[in-house]
C-alpha positions as CSV (number, residue, x, y, z in Angstrom):
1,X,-42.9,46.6,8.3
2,X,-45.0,49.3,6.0
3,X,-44.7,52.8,7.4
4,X,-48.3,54.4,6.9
5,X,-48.9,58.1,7.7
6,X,-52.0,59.6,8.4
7,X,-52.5,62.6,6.6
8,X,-55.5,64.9,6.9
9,X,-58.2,65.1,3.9
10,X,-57.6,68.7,4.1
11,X,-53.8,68.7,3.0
12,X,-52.9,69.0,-0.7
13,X,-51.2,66.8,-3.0
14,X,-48.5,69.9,-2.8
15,X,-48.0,70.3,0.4
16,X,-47.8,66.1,1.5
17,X,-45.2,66.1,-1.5
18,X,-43.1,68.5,0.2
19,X,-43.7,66.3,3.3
20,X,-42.5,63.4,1.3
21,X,-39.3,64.9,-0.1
22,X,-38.2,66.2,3.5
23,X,-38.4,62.7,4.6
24,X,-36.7,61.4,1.8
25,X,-33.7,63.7,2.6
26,X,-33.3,63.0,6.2
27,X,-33.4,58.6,4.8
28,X,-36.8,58.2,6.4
29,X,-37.7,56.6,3.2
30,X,-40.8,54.8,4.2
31,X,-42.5,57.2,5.5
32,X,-41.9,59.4,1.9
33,X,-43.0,56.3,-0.1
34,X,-46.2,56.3,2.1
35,X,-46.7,60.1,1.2
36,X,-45.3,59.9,-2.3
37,X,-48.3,57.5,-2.5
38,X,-50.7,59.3,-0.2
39,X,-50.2,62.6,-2.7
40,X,-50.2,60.5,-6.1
41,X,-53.9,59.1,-5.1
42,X,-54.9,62.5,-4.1
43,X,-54.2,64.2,-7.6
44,X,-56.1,64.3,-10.7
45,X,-53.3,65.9,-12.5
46,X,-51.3,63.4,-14.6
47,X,-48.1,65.2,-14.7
48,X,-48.0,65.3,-11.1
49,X,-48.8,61.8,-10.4
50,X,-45.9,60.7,-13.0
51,X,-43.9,63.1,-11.0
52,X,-45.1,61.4,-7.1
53,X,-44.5,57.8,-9.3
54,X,-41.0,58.8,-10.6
55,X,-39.6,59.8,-7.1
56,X,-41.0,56.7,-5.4
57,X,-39.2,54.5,-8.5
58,X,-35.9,56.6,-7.1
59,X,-36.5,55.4,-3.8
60,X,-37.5,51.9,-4.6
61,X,-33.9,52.3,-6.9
62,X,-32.2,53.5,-3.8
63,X,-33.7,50.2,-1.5
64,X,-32.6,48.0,-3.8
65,X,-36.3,47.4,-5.0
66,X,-35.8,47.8,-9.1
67,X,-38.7,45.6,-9.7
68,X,-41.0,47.6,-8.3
69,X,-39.3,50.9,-9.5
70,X,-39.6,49.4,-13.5
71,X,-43.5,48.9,-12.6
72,X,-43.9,52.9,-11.1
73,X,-41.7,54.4,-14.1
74,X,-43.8,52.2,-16.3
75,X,-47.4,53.7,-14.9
76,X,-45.4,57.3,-14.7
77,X,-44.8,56.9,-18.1
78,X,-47.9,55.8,-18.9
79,X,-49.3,59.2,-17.6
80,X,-46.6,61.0,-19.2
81,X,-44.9,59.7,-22.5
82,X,-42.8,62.9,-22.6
83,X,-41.1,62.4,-19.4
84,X,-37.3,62.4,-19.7
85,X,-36.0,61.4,-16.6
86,X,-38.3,58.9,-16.1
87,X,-37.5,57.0,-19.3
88,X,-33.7,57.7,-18.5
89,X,-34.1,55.7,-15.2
90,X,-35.7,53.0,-16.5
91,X,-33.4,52.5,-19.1
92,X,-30.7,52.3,-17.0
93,X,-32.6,50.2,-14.5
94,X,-34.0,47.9,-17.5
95,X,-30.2,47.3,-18.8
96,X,-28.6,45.9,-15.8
């Protein structure tokens, strides 16, 4: 089932990142696409939200979920053109 994680209006997009990324370390990765998700809708920044996009594409990567990591490294890099890593992934994701 979906993991959702209540996160208090008064956290940053920052600091529920950081959240996310612990999470994603220890393989609790539902609860980090939840946050990855909770901290991309919370920013106005585009650079960060192609950042929150392109570590929920390597999660979806990691589950086995490629279509669905093509459609976040698609938005990512629709927010941000210049972003390397992002194009790299789904390159490699798009040629298999």
């Amino acid at each position: 089932g979906d993991t959702i994680i209540e996160v208090s209006q008064l956290a940053s997009p920052s600091s529920i990142a950081n959240l996310a990324m612990i999470y994603s370390s220890t393989e609790e990765r539902e609860k980090a696409l939840s946050l990855y998700g909770a901290a991309a809708g919370r920013t106005n920044d585009p650079l960060f939200k192609a950042q929150m996009l392109y570590r929920t594409a390597c999660i979806q990567r990691d589950t086995d979920d490629s279509k669905n990591a093509i459609l976040s490294l698609e938005y990512a890099l629709s927010l941000n053109p210049a972003y390397a890593d992002a194009r790299l992934l789904l390159r490699q994701l798009t040629s298999q």
